[in-house]
N, C-alpha and C positions, 0 to 999 in steps of 0.2 A: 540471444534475444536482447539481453541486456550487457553490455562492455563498458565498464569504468577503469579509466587507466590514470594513474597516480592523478586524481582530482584533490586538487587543495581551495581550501575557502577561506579566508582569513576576515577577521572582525577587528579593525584596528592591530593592536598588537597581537591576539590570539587568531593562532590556529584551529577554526572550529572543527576542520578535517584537514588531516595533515597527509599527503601521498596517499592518497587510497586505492587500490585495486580491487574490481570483482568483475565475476563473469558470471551470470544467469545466463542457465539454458532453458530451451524451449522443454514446458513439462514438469518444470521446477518449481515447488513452494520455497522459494530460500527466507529463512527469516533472519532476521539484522536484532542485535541484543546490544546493550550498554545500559550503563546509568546516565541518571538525566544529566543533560548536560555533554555528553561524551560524543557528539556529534550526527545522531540518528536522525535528526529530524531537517537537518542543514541539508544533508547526503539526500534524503527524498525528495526535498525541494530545488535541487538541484538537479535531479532525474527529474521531474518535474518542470522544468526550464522557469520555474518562479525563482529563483534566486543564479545570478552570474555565480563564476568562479575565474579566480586568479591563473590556475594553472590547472590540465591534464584535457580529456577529452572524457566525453558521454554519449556511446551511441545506443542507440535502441533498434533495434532489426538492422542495423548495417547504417543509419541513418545518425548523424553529427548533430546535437541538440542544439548548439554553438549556433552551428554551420543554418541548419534546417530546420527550430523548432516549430512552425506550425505542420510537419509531416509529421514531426516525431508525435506531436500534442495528440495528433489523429489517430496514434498506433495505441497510446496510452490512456488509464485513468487512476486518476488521483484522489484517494480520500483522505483530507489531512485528519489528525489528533483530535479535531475539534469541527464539529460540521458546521461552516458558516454557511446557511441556505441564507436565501431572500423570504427572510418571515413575514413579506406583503404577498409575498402568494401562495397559492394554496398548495397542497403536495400532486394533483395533478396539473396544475401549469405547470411547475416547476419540474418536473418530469418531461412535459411537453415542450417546454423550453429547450433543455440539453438535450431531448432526440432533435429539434430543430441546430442548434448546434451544431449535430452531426448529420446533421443529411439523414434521417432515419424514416424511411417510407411511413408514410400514417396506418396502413396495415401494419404492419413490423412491430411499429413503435407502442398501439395498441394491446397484442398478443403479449408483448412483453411486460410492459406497465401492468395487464391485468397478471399474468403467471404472477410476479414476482409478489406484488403488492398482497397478492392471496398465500401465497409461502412464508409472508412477512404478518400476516394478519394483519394490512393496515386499508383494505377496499374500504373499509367504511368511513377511513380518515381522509382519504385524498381528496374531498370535498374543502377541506377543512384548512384556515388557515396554518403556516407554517410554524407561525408564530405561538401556537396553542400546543403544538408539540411537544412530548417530552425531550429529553436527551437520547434517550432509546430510541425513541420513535425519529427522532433527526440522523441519527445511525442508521437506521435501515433505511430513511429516503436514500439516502447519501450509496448506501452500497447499490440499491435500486440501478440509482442515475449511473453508476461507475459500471454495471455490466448491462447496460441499453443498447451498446455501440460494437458489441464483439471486441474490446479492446485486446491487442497481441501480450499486453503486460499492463499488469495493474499493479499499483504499488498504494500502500495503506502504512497508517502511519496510529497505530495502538488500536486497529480496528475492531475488538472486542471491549474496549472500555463502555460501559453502559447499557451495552447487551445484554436480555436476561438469556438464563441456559438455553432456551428453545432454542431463541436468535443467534446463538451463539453456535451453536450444532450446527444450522442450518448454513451459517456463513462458511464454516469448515467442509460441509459438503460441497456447496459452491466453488470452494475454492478446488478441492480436486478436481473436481469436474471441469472447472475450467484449463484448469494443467495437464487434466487428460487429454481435452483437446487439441492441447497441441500450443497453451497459450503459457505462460507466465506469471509468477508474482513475487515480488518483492517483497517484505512488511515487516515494520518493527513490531516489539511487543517484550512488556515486562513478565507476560504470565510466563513462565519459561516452564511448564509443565504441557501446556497447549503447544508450545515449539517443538518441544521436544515428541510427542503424539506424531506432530502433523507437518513436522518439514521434511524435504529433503536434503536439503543444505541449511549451515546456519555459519554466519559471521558473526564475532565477537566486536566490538569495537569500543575501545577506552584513548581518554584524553586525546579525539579527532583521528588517532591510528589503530587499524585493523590490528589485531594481538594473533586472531586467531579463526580459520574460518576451511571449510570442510562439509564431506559427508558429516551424518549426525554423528556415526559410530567413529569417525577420526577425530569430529570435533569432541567428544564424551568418555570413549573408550568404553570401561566396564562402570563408570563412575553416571551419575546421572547428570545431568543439562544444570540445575541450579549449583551442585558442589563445583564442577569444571569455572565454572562464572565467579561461584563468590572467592574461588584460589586465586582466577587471573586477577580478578578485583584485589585481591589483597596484596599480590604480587608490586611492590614500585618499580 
């Protein structure tokens, strides 16, 4: 689903990611780990096609980002670190905005907006401007809009910061559910107790290079998800 081959991104003199490799398959929660700074967020926006890269390739379902990003854009969706909506509009334009976007039939787009926004407890806000929003409440528009479209890979980028426990649960079921289907997901995330629950695979990555990345049980052993992490971390 997802194929990254030795991608490097450079910011002036530094390597934000330095030769990177991974392979996401269809079915997969893989979650992506570093500390801040260590290249997680550069590498998403780059799957992503929001940021060029210097070197390597990105494809997504067999599709060249470089080469083809508005097919790729079509396959994917994107929730960055920090939901920037359009706080001049209310949370159902803004919903009916990105199914238009996608081409999303107005029955379709309907059945969907009302499911989800009732699993989110938010039917009573979507009236409501976006801008009145909490931070919580800008997280679950944002997951809302990211599975409107059946996307084949969705990639999230610390997608439980500001979630309370419900949302949080609820998001974790989503997400298998969608990888049962047969779809994808990428995503960073510091909680490294919720990675270790709920991936399938998990990539390591410090100073822009991958250290380490696997099943959970090759990446962990008999050791838990946070000890494996703060060893590599301590390791120069």
């Amino acid at each position: 689903m997802l194929t990254i081959e030795h991608l490097t991104k450079q910011y002036d003199e530094k390597k934000a990611v330095d030769d990177l490799s991974l392979h996401i398959q269809r079915g997969e929660i893989y979650g992506f780990i570093g500390h801040n700074g260590a290249g997680k967020t550069t590498t998403l926006k780059s799957i992503a096609g929001i940021l060029s890269f210097e070197e390597g390739t990105i494809k997504i379902d067999g599709t060249d980002i470089s080469k083809e990003p508005l097919e790729c854009k079509k396959k994917i969706a994107y929730i960055p670190d920090n939901p920037d909506l359009y706080d001049y509009m209310t949370g159902a334009k803004y919903l009916n905005f990105i199914a238009d976007v996608f081409g999303i039939p107005t029955d379709t787009r309907k059945e969907k907006i009302e499911k989800y926004a009732e699993i989110f407890a938010l039917t009573d806000d979507l009236a409501s401007p976006i801008a009145s929003y909490s931070h919580g409440m800008k997280q679950k528009l944002a997951i809302i809009s990211a599975w409107l479209h059946d996307p084949k890979l969705i990639i999230m980028d610390e997608p439980f910061v500001g979630l309370d426990p419900k949302a949080a649960h609820l998001l974790k079921e989503m997400m298998r559910e969608h990888c049962d289907k047969g779809g994808a997901i990428f995503f960073s995330t510091h909680v490294l107790e919720v990675a270790e629950k709920l991936c399938d695979k998990v990539a390591i990555i410090k100073g822009g290079k991958l250290i380490k990345a696997g099943t959970m049980e090759q990446v962990k052993g008999d050791e838990s998800l946070e000890d494996v992490f703060l060893e590599l971390e301590a390791e120069k």
